[in-house]
ZAVOMAR-202603 format. One record per atom (N, C-alpha, C, CB): residue in three letters; x, y, z. Coordinates in pm, whole numbers, padded with zeros to 5 digits, always signed. Glycine has a CB too. Example, Ala and Ser with C-alpha at 12.3 -4.5 7.8 and 13.67 -1.06 7.14 Angstrom:
Ala+01319-00569+00780 Ala+01230-00450+00780 Ala+01320-00330+00780 Ala+01131-00447+00905 Ser+01285-00225+00708 Ser+01367-00106+00714 Ser+01290+00003+00787 Ser+01408-00060+00572 
% end
This chain:
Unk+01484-03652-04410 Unk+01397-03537-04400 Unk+01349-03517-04257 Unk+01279-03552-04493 Unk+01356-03605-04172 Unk+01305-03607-04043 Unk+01407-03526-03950 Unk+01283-03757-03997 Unk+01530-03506-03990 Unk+01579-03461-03941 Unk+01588-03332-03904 Unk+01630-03497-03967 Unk+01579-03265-04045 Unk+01531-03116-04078 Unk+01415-03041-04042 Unk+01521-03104-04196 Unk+01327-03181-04029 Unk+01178-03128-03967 Unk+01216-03095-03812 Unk+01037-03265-03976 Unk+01271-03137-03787 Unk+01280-03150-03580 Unk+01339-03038-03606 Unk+01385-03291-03459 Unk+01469-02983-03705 Unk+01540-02860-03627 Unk+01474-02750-03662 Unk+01691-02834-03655 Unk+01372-02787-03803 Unk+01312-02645-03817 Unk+01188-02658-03697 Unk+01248-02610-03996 Unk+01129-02751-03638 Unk+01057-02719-03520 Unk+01119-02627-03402 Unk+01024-02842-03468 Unk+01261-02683-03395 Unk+01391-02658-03303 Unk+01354-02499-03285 Unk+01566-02696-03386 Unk+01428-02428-03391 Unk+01457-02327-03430 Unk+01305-02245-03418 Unk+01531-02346-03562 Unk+01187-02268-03446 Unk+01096-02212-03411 Unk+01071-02175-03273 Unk+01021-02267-03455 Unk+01073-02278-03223 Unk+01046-02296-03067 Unk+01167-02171-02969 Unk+01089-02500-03025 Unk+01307-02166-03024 Unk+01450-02090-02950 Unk+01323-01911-03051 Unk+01722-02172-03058 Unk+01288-01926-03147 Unk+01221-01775-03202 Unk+01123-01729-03102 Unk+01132-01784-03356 Unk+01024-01867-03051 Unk+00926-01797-02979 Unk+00988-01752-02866 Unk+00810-01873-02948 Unk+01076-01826-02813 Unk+01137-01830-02671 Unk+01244-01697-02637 Unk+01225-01981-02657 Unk+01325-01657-02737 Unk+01300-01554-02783 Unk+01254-01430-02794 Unk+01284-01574-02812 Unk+01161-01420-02861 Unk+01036-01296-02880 Unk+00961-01277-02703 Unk+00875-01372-03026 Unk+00943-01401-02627 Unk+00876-01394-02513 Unk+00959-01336-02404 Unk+00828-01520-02480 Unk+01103-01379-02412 Unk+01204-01293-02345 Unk+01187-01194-02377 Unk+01325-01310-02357 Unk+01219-01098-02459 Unk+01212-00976-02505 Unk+01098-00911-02439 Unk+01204-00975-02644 Unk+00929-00962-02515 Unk+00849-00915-02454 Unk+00849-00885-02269 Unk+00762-00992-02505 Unk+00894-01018-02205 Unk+00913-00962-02073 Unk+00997-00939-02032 Unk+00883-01002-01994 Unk+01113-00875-02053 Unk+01180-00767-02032 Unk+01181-00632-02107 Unk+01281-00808-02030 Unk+01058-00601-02143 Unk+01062-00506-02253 Unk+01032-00372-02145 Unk+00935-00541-02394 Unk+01055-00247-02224 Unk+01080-00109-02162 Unk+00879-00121-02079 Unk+01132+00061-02333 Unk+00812-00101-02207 Unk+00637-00157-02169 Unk+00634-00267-02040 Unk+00555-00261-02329 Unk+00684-00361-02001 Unk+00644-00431-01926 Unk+00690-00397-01816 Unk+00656-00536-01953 Unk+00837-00324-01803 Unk+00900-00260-01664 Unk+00785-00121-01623 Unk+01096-00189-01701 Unk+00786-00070-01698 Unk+00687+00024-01666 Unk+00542+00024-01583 Unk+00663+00056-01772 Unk+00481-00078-01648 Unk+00367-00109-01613 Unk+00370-00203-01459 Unk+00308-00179-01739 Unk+00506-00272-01456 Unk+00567-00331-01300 Unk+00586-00248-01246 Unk+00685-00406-01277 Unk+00584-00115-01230 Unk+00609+00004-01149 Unk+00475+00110-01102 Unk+00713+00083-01237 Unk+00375+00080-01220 Unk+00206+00104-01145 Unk+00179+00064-00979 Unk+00083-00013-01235 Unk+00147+00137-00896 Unk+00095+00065-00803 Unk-00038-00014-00826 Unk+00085+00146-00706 Unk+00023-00096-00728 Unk-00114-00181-00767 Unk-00103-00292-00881 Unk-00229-00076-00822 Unk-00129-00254-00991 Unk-00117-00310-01116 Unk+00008-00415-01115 Unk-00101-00194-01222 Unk+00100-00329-01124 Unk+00217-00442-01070 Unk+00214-00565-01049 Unk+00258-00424-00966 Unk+00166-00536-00944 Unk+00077-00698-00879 Unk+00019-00792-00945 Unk-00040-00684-00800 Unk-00062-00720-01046 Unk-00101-00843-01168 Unk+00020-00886-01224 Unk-00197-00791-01304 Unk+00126-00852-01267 Unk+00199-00850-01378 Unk+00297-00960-01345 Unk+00258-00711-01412 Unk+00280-00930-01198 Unk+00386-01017-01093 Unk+00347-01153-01109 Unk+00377-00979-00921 Unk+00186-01129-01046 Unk+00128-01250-01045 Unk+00136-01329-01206 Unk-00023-01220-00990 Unk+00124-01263-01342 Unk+00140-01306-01439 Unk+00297-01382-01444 Unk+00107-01201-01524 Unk+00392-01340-01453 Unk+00536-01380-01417 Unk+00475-01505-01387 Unk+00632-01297-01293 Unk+00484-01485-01212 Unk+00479-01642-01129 Unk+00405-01730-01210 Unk+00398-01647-00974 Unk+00271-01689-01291 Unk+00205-01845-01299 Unk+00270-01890-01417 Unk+00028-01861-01317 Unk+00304-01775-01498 Unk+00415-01829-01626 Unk+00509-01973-01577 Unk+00550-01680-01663 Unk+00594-01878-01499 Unk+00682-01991-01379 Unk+00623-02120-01360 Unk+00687-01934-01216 Unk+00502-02143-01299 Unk+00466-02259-01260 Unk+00411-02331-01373 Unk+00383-02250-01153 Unk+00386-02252-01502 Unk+00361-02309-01588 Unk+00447-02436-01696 Unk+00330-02213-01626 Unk+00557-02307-01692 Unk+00649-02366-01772 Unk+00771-02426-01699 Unk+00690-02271-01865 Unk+00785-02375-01570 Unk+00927-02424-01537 Unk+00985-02347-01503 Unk+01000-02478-01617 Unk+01027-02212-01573 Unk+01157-02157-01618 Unk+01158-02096-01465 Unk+01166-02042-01771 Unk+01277-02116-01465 Unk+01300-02006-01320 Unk+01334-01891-01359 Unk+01419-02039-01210 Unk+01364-01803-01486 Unk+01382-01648-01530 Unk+01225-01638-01482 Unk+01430-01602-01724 Unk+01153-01673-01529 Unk+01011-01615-01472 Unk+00973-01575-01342 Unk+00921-01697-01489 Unk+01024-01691-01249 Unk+01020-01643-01098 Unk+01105-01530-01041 Unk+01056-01751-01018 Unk+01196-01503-01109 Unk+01259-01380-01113 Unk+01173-01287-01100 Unk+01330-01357-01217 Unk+01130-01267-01238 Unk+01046-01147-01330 Unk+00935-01124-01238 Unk+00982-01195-01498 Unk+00911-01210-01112 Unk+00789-01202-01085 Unk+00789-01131-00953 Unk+00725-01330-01091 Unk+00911-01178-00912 Unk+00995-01094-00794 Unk+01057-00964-00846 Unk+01125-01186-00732 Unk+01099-00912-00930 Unk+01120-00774-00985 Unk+00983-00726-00996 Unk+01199-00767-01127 Unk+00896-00775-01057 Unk+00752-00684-01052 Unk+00722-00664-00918 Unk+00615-00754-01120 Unk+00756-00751-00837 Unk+00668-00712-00716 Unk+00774-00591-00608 Unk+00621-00884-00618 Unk+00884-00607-00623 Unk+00977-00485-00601 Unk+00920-00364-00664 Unk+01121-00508-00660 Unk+00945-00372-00810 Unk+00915-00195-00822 Unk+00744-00188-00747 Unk+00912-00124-01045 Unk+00679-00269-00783 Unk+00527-00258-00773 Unk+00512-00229-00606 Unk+00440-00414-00833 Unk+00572-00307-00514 Unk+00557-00238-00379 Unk+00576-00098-00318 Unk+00624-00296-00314 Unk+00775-00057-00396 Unk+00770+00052-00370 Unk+00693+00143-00427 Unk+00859+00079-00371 Unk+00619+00139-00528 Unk+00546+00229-00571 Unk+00382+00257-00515 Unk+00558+00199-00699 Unk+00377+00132-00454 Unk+00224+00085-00393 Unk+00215+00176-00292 Unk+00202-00077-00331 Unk+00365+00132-00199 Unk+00370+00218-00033 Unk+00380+00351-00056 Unk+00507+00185+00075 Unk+00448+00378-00167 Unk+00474+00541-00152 Unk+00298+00614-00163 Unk+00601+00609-00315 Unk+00231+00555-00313 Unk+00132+00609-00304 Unk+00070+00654-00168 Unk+00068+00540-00366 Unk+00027+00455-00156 Unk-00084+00490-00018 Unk-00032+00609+00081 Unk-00099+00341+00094 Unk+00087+00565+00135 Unk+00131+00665+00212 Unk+00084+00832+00215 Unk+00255+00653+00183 Unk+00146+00858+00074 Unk+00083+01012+00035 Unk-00029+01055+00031 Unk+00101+01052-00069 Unk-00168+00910-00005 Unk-00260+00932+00002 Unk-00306+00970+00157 Unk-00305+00843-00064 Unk-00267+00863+00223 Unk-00313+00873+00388 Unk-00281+01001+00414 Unk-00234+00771+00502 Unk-00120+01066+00412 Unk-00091+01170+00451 Unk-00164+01290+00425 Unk+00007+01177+00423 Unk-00218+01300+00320 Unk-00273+01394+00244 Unk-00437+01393+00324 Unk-00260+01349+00068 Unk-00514+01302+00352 Unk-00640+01287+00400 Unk-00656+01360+00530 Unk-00671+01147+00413 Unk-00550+01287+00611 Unk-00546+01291+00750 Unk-00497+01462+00737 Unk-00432+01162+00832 Unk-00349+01497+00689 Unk-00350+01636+00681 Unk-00469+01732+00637 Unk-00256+01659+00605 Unk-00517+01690+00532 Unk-00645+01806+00503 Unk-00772+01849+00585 Unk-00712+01766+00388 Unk-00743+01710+00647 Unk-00873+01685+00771 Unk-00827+01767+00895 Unk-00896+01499+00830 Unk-00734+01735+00948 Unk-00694+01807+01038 Unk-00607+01955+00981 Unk-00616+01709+01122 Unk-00566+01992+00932 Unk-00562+02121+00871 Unk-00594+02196+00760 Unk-00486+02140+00869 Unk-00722+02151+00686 Unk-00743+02222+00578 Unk-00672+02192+00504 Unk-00745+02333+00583 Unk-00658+02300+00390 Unk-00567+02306+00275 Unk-00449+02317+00279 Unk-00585+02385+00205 Unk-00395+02385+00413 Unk-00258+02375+00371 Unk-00174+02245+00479 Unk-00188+02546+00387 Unk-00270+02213+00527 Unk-00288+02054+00622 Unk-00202+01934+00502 Unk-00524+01992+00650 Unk-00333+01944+00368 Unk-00306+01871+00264 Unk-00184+01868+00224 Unk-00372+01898+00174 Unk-00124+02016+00183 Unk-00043+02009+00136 Unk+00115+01963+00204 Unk-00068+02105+00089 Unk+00066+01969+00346 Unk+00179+01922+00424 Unk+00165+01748+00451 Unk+00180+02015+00574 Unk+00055+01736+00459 Unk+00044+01573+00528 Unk+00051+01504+00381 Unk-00135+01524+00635 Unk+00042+01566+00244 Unk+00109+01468+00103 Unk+00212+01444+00136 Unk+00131+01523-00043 Unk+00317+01526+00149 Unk+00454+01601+00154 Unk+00477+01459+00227 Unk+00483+01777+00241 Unk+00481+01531+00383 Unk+00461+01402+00489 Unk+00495+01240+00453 Unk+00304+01400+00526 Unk+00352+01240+00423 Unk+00311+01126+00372 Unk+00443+01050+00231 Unk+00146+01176+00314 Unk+00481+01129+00159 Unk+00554+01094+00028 Unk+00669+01079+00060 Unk+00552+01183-00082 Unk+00726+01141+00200 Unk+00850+01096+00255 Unk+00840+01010+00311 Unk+00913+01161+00322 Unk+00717+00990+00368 Unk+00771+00846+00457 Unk+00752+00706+00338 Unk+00639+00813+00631 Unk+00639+00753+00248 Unk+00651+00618+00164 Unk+00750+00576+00089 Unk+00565+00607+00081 Unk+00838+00702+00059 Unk+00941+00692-00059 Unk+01067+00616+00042 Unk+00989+00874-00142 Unk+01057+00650+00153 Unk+01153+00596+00249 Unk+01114+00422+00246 Unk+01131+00680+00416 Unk+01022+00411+00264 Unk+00942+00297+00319 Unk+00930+00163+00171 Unk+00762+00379+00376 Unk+00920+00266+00082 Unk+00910+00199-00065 Unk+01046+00169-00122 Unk+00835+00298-00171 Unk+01125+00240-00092 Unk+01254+00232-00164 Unk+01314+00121-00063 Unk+01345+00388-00178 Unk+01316+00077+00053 Unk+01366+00002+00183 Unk+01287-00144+00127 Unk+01302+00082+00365 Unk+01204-00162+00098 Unk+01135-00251+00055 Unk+01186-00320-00088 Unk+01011-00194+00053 Unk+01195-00247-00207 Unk+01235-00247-00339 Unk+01378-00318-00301 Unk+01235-00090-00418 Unk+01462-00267-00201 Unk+01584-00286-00183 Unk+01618-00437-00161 Unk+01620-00203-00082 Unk+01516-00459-00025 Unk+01487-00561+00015 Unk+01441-00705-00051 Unk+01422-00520+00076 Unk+01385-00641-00146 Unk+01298-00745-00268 Unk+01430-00793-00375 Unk+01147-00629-00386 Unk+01479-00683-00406 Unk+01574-00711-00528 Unk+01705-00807-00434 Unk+01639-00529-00616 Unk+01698-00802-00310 Unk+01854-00872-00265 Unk+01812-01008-00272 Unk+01927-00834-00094 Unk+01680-01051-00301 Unk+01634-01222-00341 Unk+01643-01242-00461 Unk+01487-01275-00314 Unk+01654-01153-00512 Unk+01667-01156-00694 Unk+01814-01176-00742 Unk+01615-00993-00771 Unk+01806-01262-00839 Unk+01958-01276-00914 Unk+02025-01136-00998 Unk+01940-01403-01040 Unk+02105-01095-01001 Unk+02170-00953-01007 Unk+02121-00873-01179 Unk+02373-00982-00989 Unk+02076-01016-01295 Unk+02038-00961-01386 Unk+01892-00952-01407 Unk+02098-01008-01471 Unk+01842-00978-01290 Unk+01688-00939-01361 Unk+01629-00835-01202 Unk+01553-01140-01406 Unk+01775-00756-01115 Unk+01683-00663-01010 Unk+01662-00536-01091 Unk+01763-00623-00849 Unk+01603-00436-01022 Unk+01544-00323-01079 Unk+01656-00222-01092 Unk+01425-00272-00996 Unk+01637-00132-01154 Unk+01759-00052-01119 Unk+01805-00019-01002 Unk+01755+00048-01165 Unk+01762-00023-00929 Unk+01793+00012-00779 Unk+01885-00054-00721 Unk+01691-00003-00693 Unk+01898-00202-00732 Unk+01996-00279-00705 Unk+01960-00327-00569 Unk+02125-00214-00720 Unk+02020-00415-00501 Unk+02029-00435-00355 Unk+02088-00354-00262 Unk+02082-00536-00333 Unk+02090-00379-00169 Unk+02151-00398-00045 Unk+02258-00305-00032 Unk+02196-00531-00025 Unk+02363-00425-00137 Unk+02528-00395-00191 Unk+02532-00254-00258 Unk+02586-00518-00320 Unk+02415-00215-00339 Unk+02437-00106-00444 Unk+02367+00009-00354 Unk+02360-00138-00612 Unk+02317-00022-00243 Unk+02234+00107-00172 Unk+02379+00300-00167 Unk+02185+00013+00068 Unk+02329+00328-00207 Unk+02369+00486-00181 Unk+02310+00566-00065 Unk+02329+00567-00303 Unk+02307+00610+00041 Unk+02243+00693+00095 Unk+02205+00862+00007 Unk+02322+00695+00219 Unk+02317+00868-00089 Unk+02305+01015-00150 Unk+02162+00961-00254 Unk+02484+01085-00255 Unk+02185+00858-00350 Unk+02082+00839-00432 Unk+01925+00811-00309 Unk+02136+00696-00544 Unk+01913+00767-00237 Unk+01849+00746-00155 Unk+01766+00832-00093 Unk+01906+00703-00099 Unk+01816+00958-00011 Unk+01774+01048+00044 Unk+01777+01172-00086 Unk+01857+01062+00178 Unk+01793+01165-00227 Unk+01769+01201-00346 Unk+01612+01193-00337 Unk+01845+01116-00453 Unk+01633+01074-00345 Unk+01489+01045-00430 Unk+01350+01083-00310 Unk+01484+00840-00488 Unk+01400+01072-00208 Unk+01323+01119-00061 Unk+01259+01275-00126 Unk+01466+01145+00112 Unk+01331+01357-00122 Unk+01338+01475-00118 Unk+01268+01498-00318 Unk+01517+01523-00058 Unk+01316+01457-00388 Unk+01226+01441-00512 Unk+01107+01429-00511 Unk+01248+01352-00578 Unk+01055+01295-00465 Unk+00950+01289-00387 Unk+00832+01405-00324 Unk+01009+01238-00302 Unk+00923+01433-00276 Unk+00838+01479-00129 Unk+00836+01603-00194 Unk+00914+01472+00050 Unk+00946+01692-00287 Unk+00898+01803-00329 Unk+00834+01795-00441 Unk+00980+01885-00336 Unk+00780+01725-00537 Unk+00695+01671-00643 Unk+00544+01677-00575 Unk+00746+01511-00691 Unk+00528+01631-00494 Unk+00431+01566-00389 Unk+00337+01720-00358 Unk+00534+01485-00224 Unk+00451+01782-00311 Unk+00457+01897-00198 Unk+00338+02005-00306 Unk+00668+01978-00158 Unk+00440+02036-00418 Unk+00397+02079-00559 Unk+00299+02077-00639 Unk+00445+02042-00621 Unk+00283+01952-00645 Unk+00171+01868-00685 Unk+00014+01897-00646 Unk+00203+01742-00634 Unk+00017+01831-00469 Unk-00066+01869-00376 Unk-00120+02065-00361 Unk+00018+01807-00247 Unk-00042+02153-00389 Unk-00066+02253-00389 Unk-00080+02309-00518 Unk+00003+02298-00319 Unk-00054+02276-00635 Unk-00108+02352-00766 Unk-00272+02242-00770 Unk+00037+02331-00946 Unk-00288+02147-00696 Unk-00408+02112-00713 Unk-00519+02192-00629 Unk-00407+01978-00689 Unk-00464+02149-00485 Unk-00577+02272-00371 Unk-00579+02448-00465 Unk-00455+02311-00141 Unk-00505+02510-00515 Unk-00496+02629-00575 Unk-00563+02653-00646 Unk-00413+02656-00620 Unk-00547+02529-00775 Unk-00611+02575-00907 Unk-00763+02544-00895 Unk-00544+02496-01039 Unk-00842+02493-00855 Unk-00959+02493-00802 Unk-00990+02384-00897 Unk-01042+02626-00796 Unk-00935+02285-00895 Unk-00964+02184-00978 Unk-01060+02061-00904 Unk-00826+02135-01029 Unk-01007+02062-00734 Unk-01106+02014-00660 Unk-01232+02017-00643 Unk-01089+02030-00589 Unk-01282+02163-00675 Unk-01394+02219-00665 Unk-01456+02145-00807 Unk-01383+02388-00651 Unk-01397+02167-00897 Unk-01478+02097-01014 Unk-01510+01958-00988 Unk-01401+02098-01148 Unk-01408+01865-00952 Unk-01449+01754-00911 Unk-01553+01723-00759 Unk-01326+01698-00910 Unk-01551+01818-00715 Unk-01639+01819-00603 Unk-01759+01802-00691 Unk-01635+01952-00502 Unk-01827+01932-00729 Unk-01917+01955-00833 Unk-01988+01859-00895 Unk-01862+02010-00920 Unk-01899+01811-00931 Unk-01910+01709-01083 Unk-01945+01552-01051 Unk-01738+01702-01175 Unk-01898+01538-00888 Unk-01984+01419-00783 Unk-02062+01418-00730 Unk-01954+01373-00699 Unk-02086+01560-00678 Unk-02243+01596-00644 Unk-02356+01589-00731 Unk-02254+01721-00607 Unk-02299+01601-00844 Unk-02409+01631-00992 Unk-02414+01490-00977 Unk-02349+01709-01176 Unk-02355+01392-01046 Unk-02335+01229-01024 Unk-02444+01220-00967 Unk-02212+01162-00939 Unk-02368+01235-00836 Unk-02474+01170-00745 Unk-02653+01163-00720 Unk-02433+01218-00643 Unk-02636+01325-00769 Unk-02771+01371-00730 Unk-02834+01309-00888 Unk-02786+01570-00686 Unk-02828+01263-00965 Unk-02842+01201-01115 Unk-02913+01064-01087 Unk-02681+01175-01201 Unk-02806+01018-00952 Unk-02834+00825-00979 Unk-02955+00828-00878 Unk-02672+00678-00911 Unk-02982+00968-00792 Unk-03074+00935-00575 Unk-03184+00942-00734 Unk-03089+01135-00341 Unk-03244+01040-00830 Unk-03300+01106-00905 Unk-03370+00971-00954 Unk-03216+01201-00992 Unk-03282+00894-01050 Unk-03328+00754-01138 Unk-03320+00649-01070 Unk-03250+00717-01260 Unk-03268+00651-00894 Unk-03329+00562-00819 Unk-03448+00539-00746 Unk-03272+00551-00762 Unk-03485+00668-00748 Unk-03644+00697-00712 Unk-03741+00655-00841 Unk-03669+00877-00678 Unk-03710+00693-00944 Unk-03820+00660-01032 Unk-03765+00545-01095 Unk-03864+00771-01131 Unk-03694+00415-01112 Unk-03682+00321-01151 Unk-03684+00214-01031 Unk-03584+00333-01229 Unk-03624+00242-00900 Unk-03660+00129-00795 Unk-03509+00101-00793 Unk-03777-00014-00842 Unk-03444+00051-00667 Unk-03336+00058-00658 Unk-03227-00060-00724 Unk-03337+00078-00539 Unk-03322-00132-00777 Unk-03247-00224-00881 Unk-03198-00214-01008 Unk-03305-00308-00902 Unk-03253-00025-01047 Unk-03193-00008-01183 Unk-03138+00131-01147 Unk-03304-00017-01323 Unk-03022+00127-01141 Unk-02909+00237-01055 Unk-02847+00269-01221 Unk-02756+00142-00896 Unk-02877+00410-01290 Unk-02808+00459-01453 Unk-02763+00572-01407 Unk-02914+00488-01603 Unk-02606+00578-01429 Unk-02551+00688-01383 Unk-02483+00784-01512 Unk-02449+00639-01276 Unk-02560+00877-01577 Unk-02493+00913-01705 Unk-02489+01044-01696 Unk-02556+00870-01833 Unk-02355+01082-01767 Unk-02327+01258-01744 Unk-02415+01330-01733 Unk-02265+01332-01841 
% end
Protein backbone atom coordinates (compact mmCIF):
# COMPACT_ATOMS: atom_id res chain seq x y z
CA UNK A 1 0.00 0.00 0.00
CA UNK A 2 2.92 2.30 0.48
CA UNK A 3 3.54 2.23 -2.74
CA UNK A 4 0.33 3.59 -4.10
CA UNK A 5 0.36 6.16 -1.44
CA UNK A 6 3.73 7.85 -2.84
CA UNK A 7 2.32 7.75 -6.50
CA UNK A 8 -0.98 9.05 -5.59
CA UNK A 9 1.08 11.87 -3.69
CA UNK A 10 3.23 11.70 -7.09
CA UNK A 11 0.48 12.41 -9.31
CA UNK A 12 -0.96 15.18 -7.15
CA UNK A 13 2.05 17.09 -6.89
CA UNK A 14 2.76 16.73 -11.51
CA UNK A 15 -1.62 18.22 -11.06
CA UNK A 16 -0.51 21.10 -9.01
CA UNK A 17 2.58 21.63 -11.06
CA UNK A 18 0.51 21.59 -13.75
CA UNK A 19 -2.42 23.92 -12.98
CA UNK A 20 0.57 26.50 -11.81
CA UNK A 21 2.09 26.27 -15.31
CA UNK A 22 -0.98 27.04 -16.92
CA UNK A 23 -1.86 29.71 -14.49
CA UNK A 24 1.50 31.42 -15.44
CA UNK A 25 1.35 31.29 -18.76
CA UNK A 26 -2.19 32.05 -18.94
CA UNK A 27 -3.78 34.74 -21.56
CA UNK A 28 -4.67 36.89 -17.74
CA UNK A 29 -1.17 36.80 -16.66
CA UNK A 30 0.48 37.95 -20.17
CA UNK A 31 -1.75 40.71 -20.13
CA UNK A 32 -1.36 42.07 -16.91
CA UNK A 33 2.85 41.63 -17.79
CA UNK A 34 2.15 44.20 -20.35
CA UNK A 35 0.58 47.03 -17.74
CA UNK A 36 3.15 49.52 -17.27
CA UNK A 37 4.35 49.52 -14.25
CA UNK A 38 2.41 46.67 -12.83
CA UNK A 39 4.38 44.36 -14.79
CA UNK A 40 7.01 44.86 -12.55
CA UNK A 41 5.19 43.27 -9.76
CA UNK A 42 4.37 40.27 -11.71
CA UNK A 43 8.03 40.04 -12.75
CA UNK A 44 9.11 40.47 -9.44
CA UNK A 45 6.44 37.66 -8.48
CA UNK A 46 8.05 35.18 -11.23
CA UNK A 47 11.66 35.79 -9.78
CA UNK A 48 10.85 35.13 -6.12
CA UNK A 49 8.77 32.05 -7.27
CA UNK A 50 12.30 31.17 -8.91
CA UNK A 51 14.25 31.60 -5.85
CA UNK A 52 11.75 29.89 -4.13
CA UNK A 53 11.41 26.84 -5.74
CA UNK A 54 14.26 26.41 -8.03
CA UNK A 55 12.65 26.14 -11.26
CA UNK A 56 14.41 28.02 -13.83
CA UNK A 57 10.89 28.29 -16.16
CA UNK A 58 10.21 30.89 -13.53
CA UNK A 59 13.26 32.97 -14.13
CA UNK A 60 12.21 33.04 -17.52
CA UNK A 61 8.63 34.20 -16.79
CA UNK A 62 10.19 36.81 -14.88
CA UNK A 63 12.31 38.06 -17.68
CA UNK A 64 9.27 38.00 -20.18
CA UNK A 65 7.30 40.14 -17.66
CA UNK A 66 9.84 42.51 -17.46
CA UNK A 67 10.17 42.77 -21.43
CA UNK A 68 6.60 43.39 -22.22
CA UNK A 69 6.37 45.49 -18.87
CA UNK A 70 9.36 47.85 -19.95
CA UNK A 71 8.25 48.35 -23.34
CA UNK A 72 5.11 49.36 -22.23
CA UNK A 73 6.50 51.43 -19.17
CA UNK A 74 8.86 53.57 -21.76
CA UNK A 75 6.31 54.08 -24.24
CA UNK A 76 3.87 55.44 -21.65
CA UNK A 77 6.23 57.72 -19.78
CA UNK A 78 7.51 58.91 -22.92
CA UNK A 79 3.99 60.04 -24.23
CA UNK A 80 3.33 61.30 -20.99
CA UNK A 81 6.51 63.62 -20.93
CA UNK A 82 5.81 64.46 -24.54
CA UNK A 83 2.44 65.45 -24.01
CA UNK A 84 3.35 67.84 -20.77
CA UNK A 85 6.24 69.49 -22.19
CA UNK A 86 4.18 69.92 -25.62
CA UNK A 87 1.07 71.42 -23.94
CA UNK A 88 3.26 73.65 -21.92
CA UNK A 89 5.05 74.98 -24.55
CA UNK A 90 2.25 74.98 -27.11
CA UNK A 91 -1.05 74.77 -25.72
CA UNK A 92 -3.43 72.40 -27.05
CA UNK A 93 -2.31 71.66 -30.07
CA UNK A 94 1.43 71.56 -28.43
CA UNK A 95 -0.29 68.44 -26.56
CA UNK A 96 -1.42 66.97 -29.21
CA UNK A 97 1.86 67.02 -31.01
CA UNK A 98 4.37 66.44 -28.09
CA UNK A 99 1.89 62.88 -27.22
CA UNK A 100 2.37 62.03 -30.81
CA UNK A 101 6.14 62.92 -30.33
CA UNK A 102 6.48 61.49 -27.32
CA UNK A 103 4.64 57.84 -28.42
CA UNK A 104 7.12 57.61 -31.21
CA UNK A 105 9.94 57.88 -29.49
CA UNK A 106 8.73 55.47 -26.67
CA UNK A 107 7.31 52.91 -28.99
CA UNK A 108 10.78 53.08 -30.69
CA UNK A 109 12.54 53.00 -27.41
CA UNK A 110 10.09 50.28 -25.88
CA UNK A 111 10.01 47.94 -28.60
CA UNK A 112 14.30 48.16 -28.80
CA UNK A 113 14.22 47.23 -25.25
CA UNK A 114 11.43 44.28 -25.34
CA UNK A 115 13.74 43.08 -28.17
CA UNK A 116 16.63 43.28 -26.17
CA UNK A 117 15.06 41.57 -23.08
CA UNK A 118 13.56 38.64 -24.99
CA UNK A 119 17.24 37.78 -26.76
CA UNK A 120 18.16 36.57 -22.83
CA UNK A 121 15.14 34.60 -22.83
CA UNK A 122 14.88 30.96 -24.03
CA UNK A 123 12.81 31.02 -27.42
CA UNK A 124 9.62 29.39 -25.63
CA UNK A 125 8.80 31.61 -23.02
CA UNK A 126 9.85 35.34 -25.23
CA UNK A 127 6.97 37.60 -25.99
CA UNK A 128 5.61 37.69 -29.19
CA UNK A 129 7.94 39.95 -30.46
CA UNK A 130 10.73 37.63 -30.51
CA UNK A 131 14.42 38.72 -30.51
CA UNK A 132 16.89 40.15 -32.27
CA UNK A 133 16.70 37.18 -35.00
CA UNK A 134 12.83 37.76 -35.50
CA UNK A 135 13.15 41.74 -35.63
CA UNK A 136 11.19 43.07 -38.88
CA UNK A 137 11.78 46.63 -39.60
CA UNK A 138 8.16 46.60 -41.51
CA UNK A 139 6.46 45.11 -38.20
CA UNK A 140 8.55 47.58 -36.32
CA UNK A 141 8.11 50.91 -37.85
CA UNK A 142 4.20 49.41 -37.99
CA UNK A 143 3.77 49.58 -34.70
CA UNK A 144 5.76 53.17 -34.50
CA UNK A 145 3.25 54.74 -36.58
CA UNK A 146 0.15 52.76 -34.77
CA UNK A 147 1.30 54.20 -31.93
CA UNK A 148 1.88 57.47 -32.62
CA UNK A 149 -1.40 57.73 -34.61
CA UNK A 150 -3.56 56.20 -31.66
CA UNK A 151 -1.65 58.62 -29.42
CA UNK A 152 -2.07 61.52 -31.90
CA UNK A 153 -6.06 60.66 -31.82
CA UNK A 154 -6.36 59.96 -28.57
CA UNK A 155 -4.59 63.18 -27.27
CA UNK A 156 -6.95 65.25 -29.48
CA UNK A 157 -10.53 63.73 -29.03
CA UNK A 158 -9.47 64.37 -25.35
CA UNK A 159 -8.22 68.30 -25.58
CA UNK A 160 -11.68 68.61 -27.92
CA UNK A 161 -14.20 66.91 -26.08
CA UNK A 162 -13.79 69.02 -23.04
CA UNK A 163 -13.33 66.24 -20.87
CA UNK A 164 -10.25 68.02 -19.35
CA UNK A 165 -12.23 70.74 -18.25
CA UNK A 166 -14.40 68.38 -16.23
CA UNK A 167 -11.52 66.93 -14.66
CA UNK A 168 -10.02 70.23 -14.10
CA UNK A 169 -13.29 71.13 -12.26
CA UNK A 170 -13.74 68.18 -10.43
CA UNK A 171 -9.92 68.79 -8.71
CA UNK A 172 -10.54 72.08 -7.94
CA UNK A 173 -13.84 71.06 -6.19
CA UNK A 174 -11.54 68.20 -4.37
CA UNK A 175 -9.39 70.36 -3.45
CA UNK A 176 -11.21 73.22 -2.29
CA UNK A 177 -13.35 70.30 -0.03
CA UNK A 178 -10.07 68.98 1.85
CA UNK A 179 -8.22 73.40 2.37
CA UNK A 180 -12.33 73.59 3.77
CA UNK A 181 -12.12 70.34 6.47
CA UNK A 182 -8.55 71.23 7.00
CA UNK A 183 -9.32 74.39 8.51
CA UNK A 184 -11.99 73.20 10.71
CA UNK A 185 -10.57 69.80 11.81
CA UNK A 186 -6.65 70.77 12.10
CA UNK A 187 -4.36 69.42 9.69
CA UNK A 188 -4.19 65.98 11.03
CA UNK A 189 -7.65 65.04 9.91
CA UNK A 190 -7.38 65.63 6.00
CA UNK A 191 -11.50 63.87 4.64
CA UNK A 192 -11.66 64.16 1.15
CA UNK A 193 -15.31 63.13 -0.03
CA UNK A 194 -17.22 63.90 -3.27
Amino acid sequence: QMPSRIKCHNDQKKKKRKLKCRLEDSRFVRIIERVPVVGFVASAGHGIAALVTGDPKDEQRARRAAASCTNSTLSTACTTVGGIVGGAVGGPPGFVAGAAAGAAIGSMGGQSAEYGINHAIQKEFQTEKGDFTDFKKRDFVGNVCIDTAVTAASAGIWNASGAKEVVKEGSKEAAKKAVARMEARGASKIDVEK
